[in-house]
C-alpha positions as YAML, in Angstrom:
chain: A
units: angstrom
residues:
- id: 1
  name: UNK
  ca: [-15.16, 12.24, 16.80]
- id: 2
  name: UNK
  ca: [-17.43, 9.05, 17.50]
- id: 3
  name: UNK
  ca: [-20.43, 9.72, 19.80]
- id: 4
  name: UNK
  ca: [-22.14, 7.24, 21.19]
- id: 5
  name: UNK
  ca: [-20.94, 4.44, 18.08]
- id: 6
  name: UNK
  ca: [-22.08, 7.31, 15.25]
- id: 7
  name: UNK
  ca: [-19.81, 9.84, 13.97]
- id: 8
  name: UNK
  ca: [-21.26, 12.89, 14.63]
- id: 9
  name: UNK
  ca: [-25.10, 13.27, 13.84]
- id: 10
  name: UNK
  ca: [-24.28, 11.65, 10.46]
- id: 11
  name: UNK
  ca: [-25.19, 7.86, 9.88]
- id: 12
  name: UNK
  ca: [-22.63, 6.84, 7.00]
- id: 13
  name: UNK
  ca: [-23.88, 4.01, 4.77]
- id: 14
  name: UNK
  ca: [-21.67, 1.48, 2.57]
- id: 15
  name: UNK
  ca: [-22.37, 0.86, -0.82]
- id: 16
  name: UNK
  ca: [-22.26, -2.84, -2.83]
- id: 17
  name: UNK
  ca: [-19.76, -3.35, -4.85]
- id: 18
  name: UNK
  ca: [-21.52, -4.92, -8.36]
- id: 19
  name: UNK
  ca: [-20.51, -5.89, -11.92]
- id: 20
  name: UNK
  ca: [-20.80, -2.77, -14.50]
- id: 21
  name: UNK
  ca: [-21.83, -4.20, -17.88]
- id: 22
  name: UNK
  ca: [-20.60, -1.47, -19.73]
- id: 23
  name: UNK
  ca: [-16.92, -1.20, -21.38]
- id: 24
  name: UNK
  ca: [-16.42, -5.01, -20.62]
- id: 25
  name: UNK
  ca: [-12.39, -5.69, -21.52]
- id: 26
  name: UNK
  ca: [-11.72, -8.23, -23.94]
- id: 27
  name: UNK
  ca: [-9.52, -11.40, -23.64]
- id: 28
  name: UNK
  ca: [-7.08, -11.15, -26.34]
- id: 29
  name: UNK
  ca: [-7.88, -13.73, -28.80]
- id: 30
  name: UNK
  ca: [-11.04, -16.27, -29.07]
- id: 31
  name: UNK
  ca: [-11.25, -18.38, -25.92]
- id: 32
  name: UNK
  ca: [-10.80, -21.62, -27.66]
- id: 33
  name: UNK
  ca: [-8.27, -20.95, -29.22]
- id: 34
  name: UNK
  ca: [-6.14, -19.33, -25.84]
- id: 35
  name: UNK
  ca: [-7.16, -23.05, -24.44]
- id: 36
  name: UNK
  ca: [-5.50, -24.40, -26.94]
- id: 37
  name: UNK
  ca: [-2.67, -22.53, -27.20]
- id: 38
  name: UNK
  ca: [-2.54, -23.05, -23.60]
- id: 39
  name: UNK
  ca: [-2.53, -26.70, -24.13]
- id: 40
  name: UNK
  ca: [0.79, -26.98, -26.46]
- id: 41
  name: UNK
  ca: [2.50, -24.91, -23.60]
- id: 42
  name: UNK
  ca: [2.84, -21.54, -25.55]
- id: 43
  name: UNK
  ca: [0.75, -20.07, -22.54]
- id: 44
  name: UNK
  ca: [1.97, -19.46, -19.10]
- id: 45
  name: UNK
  ca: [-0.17, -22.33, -16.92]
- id: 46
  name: UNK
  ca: [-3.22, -20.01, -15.16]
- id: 47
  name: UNK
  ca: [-2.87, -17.47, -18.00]
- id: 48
  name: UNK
  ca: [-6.27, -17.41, -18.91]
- id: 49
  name: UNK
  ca: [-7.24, -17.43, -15.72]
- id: 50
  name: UNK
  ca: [-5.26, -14.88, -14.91]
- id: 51
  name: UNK
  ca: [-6.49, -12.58, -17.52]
- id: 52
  name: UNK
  ca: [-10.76, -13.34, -16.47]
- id: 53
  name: UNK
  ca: [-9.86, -12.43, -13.22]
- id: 54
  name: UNK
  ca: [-8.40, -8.94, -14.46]
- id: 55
  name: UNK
  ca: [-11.31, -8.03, -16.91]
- id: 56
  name: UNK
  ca: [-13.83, -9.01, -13.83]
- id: 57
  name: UNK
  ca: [-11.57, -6.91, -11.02]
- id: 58
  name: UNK
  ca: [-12.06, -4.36, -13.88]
- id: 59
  name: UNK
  ca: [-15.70, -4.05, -14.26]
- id: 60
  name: UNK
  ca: [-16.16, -3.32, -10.09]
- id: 61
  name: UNK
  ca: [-18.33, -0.76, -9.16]
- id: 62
  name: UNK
  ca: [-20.04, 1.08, -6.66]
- id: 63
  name: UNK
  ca: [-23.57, 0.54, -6.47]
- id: 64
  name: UNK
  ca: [-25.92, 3.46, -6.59]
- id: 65
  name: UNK
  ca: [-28.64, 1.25, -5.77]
- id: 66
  name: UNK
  ca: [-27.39, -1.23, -2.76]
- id: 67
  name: UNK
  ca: [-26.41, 0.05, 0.59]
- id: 68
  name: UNK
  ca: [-25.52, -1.53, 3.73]
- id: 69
  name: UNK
  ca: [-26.45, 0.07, 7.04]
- id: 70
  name: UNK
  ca: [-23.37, 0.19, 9.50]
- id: 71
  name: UNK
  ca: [-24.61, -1.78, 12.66]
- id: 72
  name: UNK
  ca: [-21.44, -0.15, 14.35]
- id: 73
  name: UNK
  ca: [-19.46, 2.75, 14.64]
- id: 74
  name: UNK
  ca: [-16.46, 0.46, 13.67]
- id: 75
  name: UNK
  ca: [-14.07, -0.75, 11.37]
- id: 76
  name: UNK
  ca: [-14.98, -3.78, 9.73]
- id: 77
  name: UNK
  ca: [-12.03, -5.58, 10.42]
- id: 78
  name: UNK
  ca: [-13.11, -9.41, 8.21]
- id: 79
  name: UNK
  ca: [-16.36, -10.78, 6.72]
- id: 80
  name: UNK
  ca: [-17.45, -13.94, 5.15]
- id: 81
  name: UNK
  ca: [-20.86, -14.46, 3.27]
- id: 82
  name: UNK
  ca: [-22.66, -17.97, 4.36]
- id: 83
  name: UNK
  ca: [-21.82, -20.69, 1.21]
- id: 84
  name: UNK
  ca: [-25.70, -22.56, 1.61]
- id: 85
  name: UNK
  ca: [-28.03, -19.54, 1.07]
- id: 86
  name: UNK
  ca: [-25.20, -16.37, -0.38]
- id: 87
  name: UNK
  ca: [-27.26, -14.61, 1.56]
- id: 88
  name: UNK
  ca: [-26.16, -13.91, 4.92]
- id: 89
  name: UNK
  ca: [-22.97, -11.46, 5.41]
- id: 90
  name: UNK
  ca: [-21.23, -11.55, 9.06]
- id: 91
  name: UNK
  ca: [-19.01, -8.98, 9.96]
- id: 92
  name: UNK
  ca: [-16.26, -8.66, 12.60]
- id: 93
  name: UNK
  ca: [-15.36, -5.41, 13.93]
- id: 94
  name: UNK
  ca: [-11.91, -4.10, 15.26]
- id: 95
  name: UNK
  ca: [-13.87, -3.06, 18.07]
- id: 96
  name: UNK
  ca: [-14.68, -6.71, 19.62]
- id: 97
  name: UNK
  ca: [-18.49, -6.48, 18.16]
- id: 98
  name: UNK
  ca: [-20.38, -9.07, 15.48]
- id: 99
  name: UNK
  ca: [-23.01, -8.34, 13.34]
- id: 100
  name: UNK
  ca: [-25.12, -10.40, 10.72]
- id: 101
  name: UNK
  ca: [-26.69, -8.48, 7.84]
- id: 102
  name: UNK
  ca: [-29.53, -10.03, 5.61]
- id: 103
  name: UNK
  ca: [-28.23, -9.26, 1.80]
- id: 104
  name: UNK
  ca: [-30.47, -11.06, -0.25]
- id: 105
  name: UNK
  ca: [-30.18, -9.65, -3.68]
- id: 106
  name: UNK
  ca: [-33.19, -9.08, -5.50]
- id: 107
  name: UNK
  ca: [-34.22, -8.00, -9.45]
- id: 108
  name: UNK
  ca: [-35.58, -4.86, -8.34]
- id: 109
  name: UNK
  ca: [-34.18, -2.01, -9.77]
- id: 110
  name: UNK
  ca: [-34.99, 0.37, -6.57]
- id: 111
  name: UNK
  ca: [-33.08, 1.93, -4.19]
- id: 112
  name: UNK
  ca: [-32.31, -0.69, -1.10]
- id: 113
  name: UNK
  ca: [-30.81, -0.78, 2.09]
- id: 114
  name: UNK
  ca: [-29.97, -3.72, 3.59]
- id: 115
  name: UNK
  ca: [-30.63, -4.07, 7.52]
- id: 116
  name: UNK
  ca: [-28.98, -5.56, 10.30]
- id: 117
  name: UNK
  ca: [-30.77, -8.65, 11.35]
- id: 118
  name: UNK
  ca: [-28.01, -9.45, 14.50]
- id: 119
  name: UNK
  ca: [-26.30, -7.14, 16.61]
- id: 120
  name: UNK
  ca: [-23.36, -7.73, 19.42]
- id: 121
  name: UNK
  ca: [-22.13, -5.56, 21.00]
- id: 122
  name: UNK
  ca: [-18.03, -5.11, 22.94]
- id: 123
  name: UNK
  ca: [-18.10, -7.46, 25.52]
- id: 124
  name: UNK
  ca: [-21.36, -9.76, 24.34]
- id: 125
  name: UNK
  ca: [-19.39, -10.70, 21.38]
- id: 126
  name: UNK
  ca: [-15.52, -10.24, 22.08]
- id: 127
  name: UNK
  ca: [-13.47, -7.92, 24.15]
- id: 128
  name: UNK
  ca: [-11.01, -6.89, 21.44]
- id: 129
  name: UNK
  ca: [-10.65, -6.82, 17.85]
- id: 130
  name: UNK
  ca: [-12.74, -9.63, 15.68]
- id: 131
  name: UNK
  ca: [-9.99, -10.99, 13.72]
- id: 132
  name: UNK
  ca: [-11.79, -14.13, 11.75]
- id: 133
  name: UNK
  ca: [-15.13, -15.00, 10.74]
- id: 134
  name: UNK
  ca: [-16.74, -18.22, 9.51]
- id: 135
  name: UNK
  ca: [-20.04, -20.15, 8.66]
- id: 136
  name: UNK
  ca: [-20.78, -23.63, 9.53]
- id: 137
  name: UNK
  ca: [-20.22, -24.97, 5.71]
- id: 138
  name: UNK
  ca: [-23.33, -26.53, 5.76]
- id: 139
  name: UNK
  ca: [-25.98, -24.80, 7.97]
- id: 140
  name: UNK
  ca: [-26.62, -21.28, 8.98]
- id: 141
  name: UNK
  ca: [-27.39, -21.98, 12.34]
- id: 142
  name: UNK
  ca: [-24.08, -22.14, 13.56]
- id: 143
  name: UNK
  ca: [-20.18, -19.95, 12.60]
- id: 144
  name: UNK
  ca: [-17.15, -19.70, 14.30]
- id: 145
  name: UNK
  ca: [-15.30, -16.21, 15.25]
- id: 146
  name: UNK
  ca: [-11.44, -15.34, 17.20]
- id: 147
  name: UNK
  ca: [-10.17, -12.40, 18.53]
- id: 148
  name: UNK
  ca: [-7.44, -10.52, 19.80]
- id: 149
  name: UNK
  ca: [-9.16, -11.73, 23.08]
- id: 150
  name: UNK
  ca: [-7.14, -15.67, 22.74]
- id: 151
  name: UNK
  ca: [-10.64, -17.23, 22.09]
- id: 152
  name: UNK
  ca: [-12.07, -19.03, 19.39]
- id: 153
  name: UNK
  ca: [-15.94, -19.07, 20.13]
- id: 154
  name: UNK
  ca: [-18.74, -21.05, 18.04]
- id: 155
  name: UNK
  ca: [-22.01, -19.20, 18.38]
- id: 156
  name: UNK
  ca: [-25.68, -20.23, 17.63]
- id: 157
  name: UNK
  ca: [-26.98, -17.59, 14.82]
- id: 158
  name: UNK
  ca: [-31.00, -18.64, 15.74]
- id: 159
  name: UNK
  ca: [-30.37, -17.49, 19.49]
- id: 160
  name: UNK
  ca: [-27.34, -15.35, 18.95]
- id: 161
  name: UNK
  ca: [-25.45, -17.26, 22.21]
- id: 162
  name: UNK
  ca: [-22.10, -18.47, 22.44]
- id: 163
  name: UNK
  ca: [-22.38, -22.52, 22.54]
- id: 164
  name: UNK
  ca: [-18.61, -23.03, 23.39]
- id: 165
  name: UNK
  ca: [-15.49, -21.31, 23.46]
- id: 166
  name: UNK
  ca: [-11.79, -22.25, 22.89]
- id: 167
  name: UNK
  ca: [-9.02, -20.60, 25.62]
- id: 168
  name: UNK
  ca: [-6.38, -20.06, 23.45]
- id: 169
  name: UNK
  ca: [-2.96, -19.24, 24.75]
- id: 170
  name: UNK
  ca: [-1.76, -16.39, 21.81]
- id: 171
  name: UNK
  ca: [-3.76, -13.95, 19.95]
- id: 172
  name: UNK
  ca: [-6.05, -15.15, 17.31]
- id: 173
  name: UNK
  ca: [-5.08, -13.81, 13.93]
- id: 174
  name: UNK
  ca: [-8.00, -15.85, 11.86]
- id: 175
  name: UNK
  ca: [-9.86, -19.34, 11.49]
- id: 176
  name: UNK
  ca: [-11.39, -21.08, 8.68]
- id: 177
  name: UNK
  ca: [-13.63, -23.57, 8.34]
- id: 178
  name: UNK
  ca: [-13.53, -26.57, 5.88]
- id: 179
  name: UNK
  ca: [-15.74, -26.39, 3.13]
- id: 180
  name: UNK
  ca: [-15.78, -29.45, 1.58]
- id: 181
  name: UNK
  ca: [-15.00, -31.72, 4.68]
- id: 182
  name: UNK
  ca: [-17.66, -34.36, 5.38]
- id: 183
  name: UNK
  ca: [-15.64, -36.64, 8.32]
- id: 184
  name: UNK
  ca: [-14.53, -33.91, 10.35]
- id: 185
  name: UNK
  ca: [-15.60, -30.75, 11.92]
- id: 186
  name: UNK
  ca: [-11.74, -28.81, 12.76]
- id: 187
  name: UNK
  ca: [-11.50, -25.25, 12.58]
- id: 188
  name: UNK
  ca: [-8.10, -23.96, 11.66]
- id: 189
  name: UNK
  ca: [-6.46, -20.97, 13.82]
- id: 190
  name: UNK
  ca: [-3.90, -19.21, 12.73]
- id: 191
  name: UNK
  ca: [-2.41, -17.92, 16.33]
- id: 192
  name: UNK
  ca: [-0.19, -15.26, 17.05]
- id: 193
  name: UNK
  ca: [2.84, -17.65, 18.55]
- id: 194
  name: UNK
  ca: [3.07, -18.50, 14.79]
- id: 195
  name: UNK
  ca: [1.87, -22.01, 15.00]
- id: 196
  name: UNK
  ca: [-1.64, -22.90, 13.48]
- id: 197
  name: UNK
  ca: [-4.42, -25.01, 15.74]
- id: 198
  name: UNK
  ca: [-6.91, -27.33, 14.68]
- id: 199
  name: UNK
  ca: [-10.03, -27.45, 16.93]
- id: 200
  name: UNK
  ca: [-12.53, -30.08, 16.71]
- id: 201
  name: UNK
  ca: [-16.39, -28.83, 17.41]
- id: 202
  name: UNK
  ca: [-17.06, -31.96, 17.85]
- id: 203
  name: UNK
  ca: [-15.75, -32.71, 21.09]
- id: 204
  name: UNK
  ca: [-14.43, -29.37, 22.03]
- id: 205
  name: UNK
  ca: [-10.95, -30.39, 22.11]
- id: 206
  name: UNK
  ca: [-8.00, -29.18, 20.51]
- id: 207
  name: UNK
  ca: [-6.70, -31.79, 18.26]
- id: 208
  name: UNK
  ca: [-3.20, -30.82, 16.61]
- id: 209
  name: UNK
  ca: [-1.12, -28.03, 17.50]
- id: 210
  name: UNK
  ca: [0.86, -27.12, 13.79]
- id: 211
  name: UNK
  ca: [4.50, -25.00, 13.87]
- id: 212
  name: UNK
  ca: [5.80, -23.62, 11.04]
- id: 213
  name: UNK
  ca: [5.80, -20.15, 10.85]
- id: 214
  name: UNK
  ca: [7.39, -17.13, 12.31]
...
């Protein structure tokens, strides 16, 4: 059984997943000539796309040479790797806790760990299970996580505090943060009444409530 967050006296690590370059599958004909073929219509539409996505699903490995050092002695219940640096991985765990590890990949062919560089705890971060995880799209400073707790809280990464928090009135089942927006800062919950929420960090108000689903 767990003991004190740690199974036993045994600290399990979790390996990288990486790209094997060995025994690469081929696409089945020239690629510019697929395009084309694609083109005149004798290809399903997303065929080709279809088949890259296969032969790199394919080549997934375990690394022998990455590891990740479990900040908690819980399921990692969602993730989501920061889209201005690729180089900061935050993890929600079904346990209500966050934590932020520091992945930047390097050409070295060593043996590495990589180390937790935040750590919250049940009850600093959320009281139930972290069901959605996001980065601020375009700084590192700030991302967005809900729970099983109704709340949708934006934190500050530098200080690790919780800037503001949403009350919502269902179960959070995930948000998501715009990417490419550059006139509006809504997160999108997906809440466990079915209906989705937009929530502007902005002004801390929630903007459009969206139905739809059952």
């Amino acid at each position: 059984g767990d003991v004190g967050g740690v199974r036993g006296e045994r600290q399990e690590h979790v390996r990288m997943a990486y790209v094997e370059k060995r025994d690469v599958p081929k696409l089945p004909g020239p690629l510019f000539k697929l395009l084309a073929e694609q083109e005149e219509g004798r290809l399903r539409p997303l065929a080709i796309q279809r088949a890259v996505m296969d032969i790199r699903a394919r080549q997934v490995q375990l690394s022998s040479l990455r590891e990740i050092m479990p900040p908690h002695g819980s399921e990692v219940a969602c993730m989501s790797v920061d889209a201005v640096e690729d180089r900061y991985l935050l993890c929600g765990h079904a346990n209500g806790a966050l934590a932020i590890l520091d992945v930047e990949e390097s050409q070295s062919s060593q043996h590495r760990t990589f180390e937790c560089v935040v750590r919250l705890v049940r009850g600093d971060a959320h009281e139930f299970s972290v069901t959605g995880v996001g980065w601020y799209p375009r700084d590192t400073g700030m991302f967005v996580t809900g729970s099983f707790d109704k709340s949708v809280r934006v934190w500050d990464t530098n200080n690790a505090k919780v800037v503001y928090a949403f009350t919502m009135s269902e179960k959070v089942f995930d948000v998501n943060l715009p990417q490419n927006a550059v006139n509006h800062s809504l997160v999108a919950v997906a809440c466990g009444d079915g209906r989705a929420c937009l929530c502007d960090l902005n002004s801390g108000a929630r903007q459009h409530t969206l139905a739809g689903h059952r």
